[in-house]
C-alpha positions as CSV (number, residue, x, y, z in Angstrom):
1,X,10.1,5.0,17.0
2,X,7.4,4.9,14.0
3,X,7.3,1.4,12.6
4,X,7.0,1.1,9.0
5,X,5.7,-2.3,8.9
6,X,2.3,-1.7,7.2
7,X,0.8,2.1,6.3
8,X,-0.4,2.8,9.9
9,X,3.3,4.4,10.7
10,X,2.2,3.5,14.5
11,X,4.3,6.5,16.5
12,X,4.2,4.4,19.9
13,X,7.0,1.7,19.3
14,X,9.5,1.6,22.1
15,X,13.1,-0.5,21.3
16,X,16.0,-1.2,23.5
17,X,19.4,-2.4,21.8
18,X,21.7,-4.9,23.1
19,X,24.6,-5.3,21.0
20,X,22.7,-7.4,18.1
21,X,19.5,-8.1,19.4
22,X,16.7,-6.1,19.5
23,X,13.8,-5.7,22.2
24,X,10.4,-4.3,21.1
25,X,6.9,-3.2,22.8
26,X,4.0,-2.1,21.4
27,X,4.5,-3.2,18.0
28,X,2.0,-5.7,16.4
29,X,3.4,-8.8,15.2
30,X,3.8,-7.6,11.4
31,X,5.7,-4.5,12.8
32,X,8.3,-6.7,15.0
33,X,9.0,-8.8,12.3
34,X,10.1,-5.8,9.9
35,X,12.1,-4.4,13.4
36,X,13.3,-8.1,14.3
37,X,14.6,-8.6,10.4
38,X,17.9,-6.7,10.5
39,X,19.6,-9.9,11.0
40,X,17.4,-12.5,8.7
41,X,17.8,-13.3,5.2
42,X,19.7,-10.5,4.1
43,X,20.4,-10.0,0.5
44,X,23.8,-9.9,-0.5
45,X,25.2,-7.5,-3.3
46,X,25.0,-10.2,-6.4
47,X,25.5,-9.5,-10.6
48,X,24.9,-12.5,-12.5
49,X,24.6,-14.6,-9.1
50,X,28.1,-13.8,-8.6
51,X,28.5,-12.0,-5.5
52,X,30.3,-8.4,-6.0
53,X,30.8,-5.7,-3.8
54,X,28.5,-2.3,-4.0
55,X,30.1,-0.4,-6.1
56,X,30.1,-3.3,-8.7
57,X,26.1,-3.4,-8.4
58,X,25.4,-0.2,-8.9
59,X,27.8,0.2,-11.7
60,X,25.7,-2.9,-13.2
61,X,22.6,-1.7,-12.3
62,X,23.7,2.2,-14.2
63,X,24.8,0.2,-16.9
64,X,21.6,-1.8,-17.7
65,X,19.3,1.3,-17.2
66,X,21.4,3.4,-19.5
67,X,21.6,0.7,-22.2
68,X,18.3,0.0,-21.7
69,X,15.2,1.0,-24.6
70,X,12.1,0.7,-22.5
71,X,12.9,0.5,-18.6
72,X,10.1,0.2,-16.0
73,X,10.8,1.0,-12.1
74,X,8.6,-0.3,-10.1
75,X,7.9,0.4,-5.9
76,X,9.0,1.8,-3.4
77,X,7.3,-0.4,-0.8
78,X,7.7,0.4,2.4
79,X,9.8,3.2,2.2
80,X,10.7,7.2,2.4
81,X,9.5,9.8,0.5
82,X,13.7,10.9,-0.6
83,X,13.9,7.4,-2.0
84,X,10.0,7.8,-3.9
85,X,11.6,11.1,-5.4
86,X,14.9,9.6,-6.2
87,X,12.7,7.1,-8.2
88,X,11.1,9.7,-9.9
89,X,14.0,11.5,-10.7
90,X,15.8,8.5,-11.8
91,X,12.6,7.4,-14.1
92,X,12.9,10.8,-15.6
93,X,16.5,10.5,-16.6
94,X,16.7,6.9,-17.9
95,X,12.9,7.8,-19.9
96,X,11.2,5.0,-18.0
97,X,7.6,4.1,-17.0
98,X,7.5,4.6,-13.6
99,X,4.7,2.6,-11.2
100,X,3.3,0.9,-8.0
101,X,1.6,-1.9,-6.3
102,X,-1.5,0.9,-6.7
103,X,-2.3,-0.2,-10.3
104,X,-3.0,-3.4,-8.9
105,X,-6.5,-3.1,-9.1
106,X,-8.7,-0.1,-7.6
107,X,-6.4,1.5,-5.0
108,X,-4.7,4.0,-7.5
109,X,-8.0,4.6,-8.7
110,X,-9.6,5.5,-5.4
111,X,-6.9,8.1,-4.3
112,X,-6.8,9.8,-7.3
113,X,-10.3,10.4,-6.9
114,X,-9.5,11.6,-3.4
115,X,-6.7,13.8,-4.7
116,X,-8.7,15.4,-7.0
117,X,-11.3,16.1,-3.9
118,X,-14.4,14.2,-6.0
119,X,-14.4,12.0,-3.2
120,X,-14.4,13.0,1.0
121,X,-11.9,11.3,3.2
122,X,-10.4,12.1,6.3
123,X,-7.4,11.9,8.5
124,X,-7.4,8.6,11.0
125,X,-7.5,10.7,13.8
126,X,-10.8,12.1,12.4
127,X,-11.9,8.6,12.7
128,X,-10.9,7.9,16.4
129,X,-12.3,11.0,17.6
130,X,-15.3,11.2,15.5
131,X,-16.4,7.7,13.6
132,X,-19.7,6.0,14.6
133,X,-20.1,4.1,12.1
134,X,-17.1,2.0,10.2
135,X,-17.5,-0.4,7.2
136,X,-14.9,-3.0,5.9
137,X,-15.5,-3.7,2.5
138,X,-13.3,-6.0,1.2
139,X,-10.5,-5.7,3.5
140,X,-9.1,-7.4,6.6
141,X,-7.4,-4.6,8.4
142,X,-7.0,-7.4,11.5
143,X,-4.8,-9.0,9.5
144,X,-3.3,-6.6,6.6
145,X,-2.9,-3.6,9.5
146,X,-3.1,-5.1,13.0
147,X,-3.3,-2.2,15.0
148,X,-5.7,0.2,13.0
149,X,-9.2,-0.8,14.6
150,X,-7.5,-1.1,18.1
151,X,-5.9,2.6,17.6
152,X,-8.4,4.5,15.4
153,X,-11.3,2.9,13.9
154,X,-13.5,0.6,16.8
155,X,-12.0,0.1,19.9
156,X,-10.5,3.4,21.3
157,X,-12.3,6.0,23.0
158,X,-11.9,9.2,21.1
159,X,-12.6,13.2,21.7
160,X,-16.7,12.6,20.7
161,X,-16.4,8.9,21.6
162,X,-15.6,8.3,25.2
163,X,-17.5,5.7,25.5
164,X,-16.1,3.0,23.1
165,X,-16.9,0.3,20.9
166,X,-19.3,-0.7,23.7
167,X,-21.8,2.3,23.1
168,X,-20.4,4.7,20.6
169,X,-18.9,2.6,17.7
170,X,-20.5,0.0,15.2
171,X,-18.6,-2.0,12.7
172,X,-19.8,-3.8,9.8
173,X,-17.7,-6.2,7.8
174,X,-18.4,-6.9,4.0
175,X,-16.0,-9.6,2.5
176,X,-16.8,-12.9,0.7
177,X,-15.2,-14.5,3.3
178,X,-15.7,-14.7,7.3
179,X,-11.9,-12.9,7.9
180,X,-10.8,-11.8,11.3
181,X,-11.9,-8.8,11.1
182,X,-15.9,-9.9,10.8
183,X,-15.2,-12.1,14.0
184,X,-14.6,-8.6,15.4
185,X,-17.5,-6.9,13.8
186,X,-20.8,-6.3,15.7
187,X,-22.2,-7.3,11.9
188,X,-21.1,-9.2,8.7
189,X,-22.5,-9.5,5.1
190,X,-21.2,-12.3,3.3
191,X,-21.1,-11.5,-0.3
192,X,-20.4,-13.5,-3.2
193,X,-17.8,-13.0,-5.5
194,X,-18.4,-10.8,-8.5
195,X,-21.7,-9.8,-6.7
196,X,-20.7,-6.8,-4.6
197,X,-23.1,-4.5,-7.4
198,X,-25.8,-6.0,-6.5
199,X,-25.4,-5.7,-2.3
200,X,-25.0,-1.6,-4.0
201,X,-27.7,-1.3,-4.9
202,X,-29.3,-3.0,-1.9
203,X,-27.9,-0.3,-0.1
204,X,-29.1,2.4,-2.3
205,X,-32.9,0.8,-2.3
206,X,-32.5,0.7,1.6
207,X,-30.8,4.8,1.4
208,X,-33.9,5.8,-0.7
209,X,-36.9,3.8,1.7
210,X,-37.3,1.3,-0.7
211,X,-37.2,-2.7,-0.1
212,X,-34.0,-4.3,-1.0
213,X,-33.8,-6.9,-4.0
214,X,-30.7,-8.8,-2.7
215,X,-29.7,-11.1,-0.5
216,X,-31.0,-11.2,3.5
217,X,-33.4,-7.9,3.0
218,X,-34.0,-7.6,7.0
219,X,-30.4,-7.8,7.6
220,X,-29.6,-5.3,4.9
221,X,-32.6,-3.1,5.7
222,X,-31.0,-3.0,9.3
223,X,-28.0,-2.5,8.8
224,X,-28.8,0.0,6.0
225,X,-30.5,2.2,8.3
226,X,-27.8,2.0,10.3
227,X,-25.9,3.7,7.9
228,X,-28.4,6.1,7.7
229,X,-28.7,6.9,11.3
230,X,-24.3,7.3,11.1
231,X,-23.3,10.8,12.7
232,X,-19.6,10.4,11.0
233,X,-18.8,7.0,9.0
234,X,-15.8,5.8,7.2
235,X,-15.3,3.3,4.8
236,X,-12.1,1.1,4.7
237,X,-11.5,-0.4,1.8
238,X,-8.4,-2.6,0.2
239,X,-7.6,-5.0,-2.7
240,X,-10.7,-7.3,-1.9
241,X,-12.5,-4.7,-3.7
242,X,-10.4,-5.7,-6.7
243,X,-12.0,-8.8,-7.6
244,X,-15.6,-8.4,-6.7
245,X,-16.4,-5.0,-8.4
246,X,-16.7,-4.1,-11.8
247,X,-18.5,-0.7,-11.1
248,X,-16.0,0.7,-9.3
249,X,-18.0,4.6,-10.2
250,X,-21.3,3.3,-8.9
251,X,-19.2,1.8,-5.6
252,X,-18.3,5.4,-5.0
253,X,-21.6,7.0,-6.1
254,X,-23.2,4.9,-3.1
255,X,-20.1,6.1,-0.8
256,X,-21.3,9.9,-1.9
257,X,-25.0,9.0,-1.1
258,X,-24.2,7.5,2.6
259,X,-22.1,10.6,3.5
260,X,-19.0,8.6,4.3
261,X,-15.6,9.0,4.1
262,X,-13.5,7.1,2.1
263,X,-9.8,5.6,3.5
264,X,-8.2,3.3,1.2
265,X,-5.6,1.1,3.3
266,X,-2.5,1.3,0.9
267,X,0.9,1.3,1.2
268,X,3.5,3.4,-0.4
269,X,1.1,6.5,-1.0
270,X,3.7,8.6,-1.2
271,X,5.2,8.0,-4.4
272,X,1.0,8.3,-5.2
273,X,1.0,12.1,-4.1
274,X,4.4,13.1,-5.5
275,X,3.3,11.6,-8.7
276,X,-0.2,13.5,-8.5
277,X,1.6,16.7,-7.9
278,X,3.9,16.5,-11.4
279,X,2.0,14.9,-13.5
280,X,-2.1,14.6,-12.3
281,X,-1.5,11.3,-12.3
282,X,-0.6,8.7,-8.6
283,X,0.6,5.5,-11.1
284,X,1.4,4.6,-14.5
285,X,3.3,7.0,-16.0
286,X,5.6,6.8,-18.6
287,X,8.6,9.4,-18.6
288,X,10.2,8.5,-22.2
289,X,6.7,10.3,-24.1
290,X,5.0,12.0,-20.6
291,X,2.2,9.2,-21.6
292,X,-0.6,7.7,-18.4
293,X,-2.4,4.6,-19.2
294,X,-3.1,1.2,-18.4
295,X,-0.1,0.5,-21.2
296,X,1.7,1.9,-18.9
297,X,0.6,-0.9,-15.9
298,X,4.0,-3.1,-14.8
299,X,1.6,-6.4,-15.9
300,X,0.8,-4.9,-19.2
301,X,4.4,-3.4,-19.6
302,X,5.9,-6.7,-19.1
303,X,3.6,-8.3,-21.4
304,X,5.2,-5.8,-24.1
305,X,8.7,-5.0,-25.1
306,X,10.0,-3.7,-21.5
307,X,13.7,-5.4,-21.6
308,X,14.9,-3.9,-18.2
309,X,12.9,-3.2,-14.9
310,X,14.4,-1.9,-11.5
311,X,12.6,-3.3,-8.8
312,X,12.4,-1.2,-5.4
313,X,11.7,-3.2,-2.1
314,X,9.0,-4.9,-3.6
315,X,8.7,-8.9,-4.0
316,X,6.6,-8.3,-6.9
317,X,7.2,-11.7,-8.6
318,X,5.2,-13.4,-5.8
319,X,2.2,-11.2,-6.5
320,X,2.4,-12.0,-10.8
321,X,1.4,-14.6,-12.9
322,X,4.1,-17.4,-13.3
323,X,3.8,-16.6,-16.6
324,X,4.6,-12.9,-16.0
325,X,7.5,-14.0,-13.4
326,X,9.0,-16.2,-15.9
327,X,9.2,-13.2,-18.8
328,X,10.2,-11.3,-15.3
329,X,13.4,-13.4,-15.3
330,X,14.2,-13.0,-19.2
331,X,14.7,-9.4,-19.3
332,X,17.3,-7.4,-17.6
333,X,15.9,-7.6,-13.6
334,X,17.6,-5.1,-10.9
335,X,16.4,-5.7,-7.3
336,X,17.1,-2.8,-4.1
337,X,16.4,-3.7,-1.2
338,X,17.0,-5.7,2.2
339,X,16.2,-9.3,2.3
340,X,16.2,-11.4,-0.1
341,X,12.5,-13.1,-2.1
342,X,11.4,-14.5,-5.0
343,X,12.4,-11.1,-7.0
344,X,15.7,-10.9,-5.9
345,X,16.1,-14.6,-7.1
346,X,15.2,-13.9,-10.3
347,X,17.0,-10.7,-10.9
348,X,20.5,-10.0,-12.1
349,X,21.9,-7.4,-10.0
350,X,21.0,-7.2,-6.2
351,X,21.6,-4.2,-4.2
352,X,21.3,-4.6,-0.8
353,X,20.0,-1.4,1.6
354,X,19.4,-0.7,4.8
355,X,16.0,-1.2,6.4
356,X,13.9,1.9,6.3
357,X,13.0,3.2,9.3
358,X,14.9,1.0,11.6
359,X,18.7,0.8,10.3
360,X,18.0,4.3,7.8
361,X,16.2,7.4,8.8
362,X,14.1,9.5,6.6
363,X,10.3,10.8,6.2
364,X,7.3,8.5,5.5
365,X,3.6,9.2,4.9
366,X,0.7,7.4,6.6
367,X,-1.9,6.2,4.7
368,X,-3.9,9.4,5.6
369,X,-1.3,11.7,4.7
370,X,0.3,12.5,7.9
371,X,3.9,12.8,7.2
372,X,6.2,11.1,10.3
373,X,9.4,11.4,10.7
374,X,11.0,8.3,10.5
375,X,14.3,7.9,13.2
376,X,18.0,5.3,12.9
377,X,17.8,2.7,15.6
378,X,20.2,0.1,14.6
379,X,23.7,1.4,12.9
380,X,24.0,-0.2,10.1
381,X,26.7,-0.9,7.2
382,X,24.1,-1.2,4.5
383,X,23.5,2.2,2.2
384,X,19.5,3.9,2.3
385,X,17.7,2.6,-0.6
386,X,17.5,6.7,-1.4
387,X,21.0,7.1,-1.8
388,X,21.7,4.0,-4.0
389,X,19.1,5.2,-6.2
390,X,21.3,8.1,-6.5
391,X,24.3,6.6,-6.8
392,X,22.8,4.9,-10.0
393,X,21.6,8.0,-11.3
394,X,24.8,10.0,-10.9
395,X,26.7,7.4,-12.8
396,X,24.4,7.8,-15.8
């Protein structure tokens, strides 16, 4: 089966079914969880904290986006590309902004860039067969995507890289902190917040034979040359990036002058590409006036006059402000999907779906773009997130 625990999609998960439980193999612990979750903390179908049956919800739920003067829907997480286009669809007709975890920071920013070719990336198998040289900068793929430097990036031996992370491979590990994935790292550069411009232009002294300014200089000379000497490197990066770097242009002018290719880890780039594709835009859109902005942002929209938001499989309230959760609460709050969180708590309709992927088939991408084809293991009585999402649309 393809687990669609994190944006890795591993194709290698083997399940066996007896009557309720579930046996799993190959699957990292982040991926068995999602598998072993069919029977944990379900949500129940809830309007006003009374608990309804499903028709009832998504009657609510069409009745509080039609009523509604500026609706947001936020996610998917963690799902297919029918329910990202259902979204879409559905943000079309109700004149919503529509938008993801993406605009939490750079991410967005990053694979629009890659989208619009200004910046080279390449395909993880790319990386297993061809990388020499991988950098981590601000991400902890050992912990965020277990199985990633085990599969693709360091450890396996790939078609111009029999020979390994013994011989063939080196990692380097850039984070303010000493994270797992540094303990794995032949080398580690710890930055301090807010200072990652200045270890970029380190970098760029050391690219252009020139003595660095910051930091350890004979550990950056080395490991800048390093980079220099790299046959084929990528650079991995994910939401550490957001807090450190203010010059997010100059972090990808230094990413042009090393010759490496870019992967964001992200989730849900799906939605990212489908959006690209109508509108030029991966996030942020507003469907009511065809508007993309930062305006558009679900933390700036909630600072504003949104009064309902539609919440797709994403426990976005845990990843706010208080402040933000709070006004979260006050407005009209609809929560899909399959177990229940902070969001769902605070929301007044919950629809409950099936588990993508494990209890609902459908098609996902990997965070390279390689579209999988994702398979039903566990019958199920709950509906696909996609086809409540229609439901709600069709009783518009």
């Amino acid at each position: 089966m393809i687990c669609l625990g994190c944006s890795c999609l591993c194709n290698d998960i083997e399940c066996e079914t007896e009557g309720e439980e579930i046996k799993v193999r190959n699957a990292c612990l982040r991926g068995f969880r999602r598998i072993d979750s069919i029977n944990e903390n379900r949500l129940t179908p809830r309007v006003e904290g009374k608990e309804e049956n499903i028709d009832d919800t998504i009657k609510s739920a069409s009745k509080l986006l039609e009523e509604a003067k500026n609706p947001i829907i936020f996610g998917p997480e963690n799902s297919t590309l029918e329910t990202e286009k259902e979204a879409i669809e559905l943000a079309k007709k109700v004149g919503a902004i529509i938008d993801n975890m993406s605009s939490f920071g750079y991410s967005g920013y990053l694979v629009e860039k890659i989208f619009r070719k200004e910046v080279d990336t390449c395909t993880l198998d790319e990386t297993r067969d061809n990388c020499d040289v991988s950098i981590y900068w601000g991400c902890d793929p050992m912990s965020s995507h277990p199985r990633m430097m085990s599969k693709y990036s360091y450890y396996p031996r790939g078609k111009n890289r029999q020979r390994g992370w013994e011989q063939d491979r080196d990692a380097i590990c850039i984070d303010v902190r000493r994270s797992l994935t540094a303990e794995i790292c032949d080398k580690f550069i710890k930055v301090p917040p807010g200072r990652d411009f200045e270890l970029m232009e380190a970098f760029k002294d050391v690219l252009s034979g020139k003595i660095p300014k910051f930091g350890d200089k004979k550990s950056i000379m080395k490991i800048g040359n390093l980079i220099k000497k790299a046959e084929y490197g990528v650079l991995f990066t994910d939401i550490g990036l957001n807090y450190s770097i203010d010059h997010i242009d100059d972090f990808i002018d230094l990413v042009k002058d090393t010759g490496f290719k870019l992967q964001p880890i992200i989730e849900s780039i799906g939605l990212n590409k489908l959006l690209f594709e109508e509108t030029g835009h991966v996030n942020k859109i507003n469907y009511k006036d065809k508007s993309y902005g930062i305006e558009n942002s679900f933390v700036e929209a909630l600072k504003e006059d949104i009064d309902t938001a539609l919440i797709i499989g994403s426990d976005v309230a845990s990843n706010i402000p208080l402040k933000l959760a709070k006004r979260l609460r006050e407005i009209n709050c609809i929560y899909i999907g399959p177990h229940g969180n902070l969001t769902s708590y605070i929301s007044k309709v919950n629809i409950p779906t099936a588990i993508c992927g494990v209890e609902s088939a459908g098609k996902a991408y990997r965070m390279d773009l390689k579209e999988e084809e994702l398979e039903t293991i566990v019958d199920s009585n709950f509906l696909p997130d996609h086809e409540i999402l229609k439901r709600i649309g069709d009783a518009l």
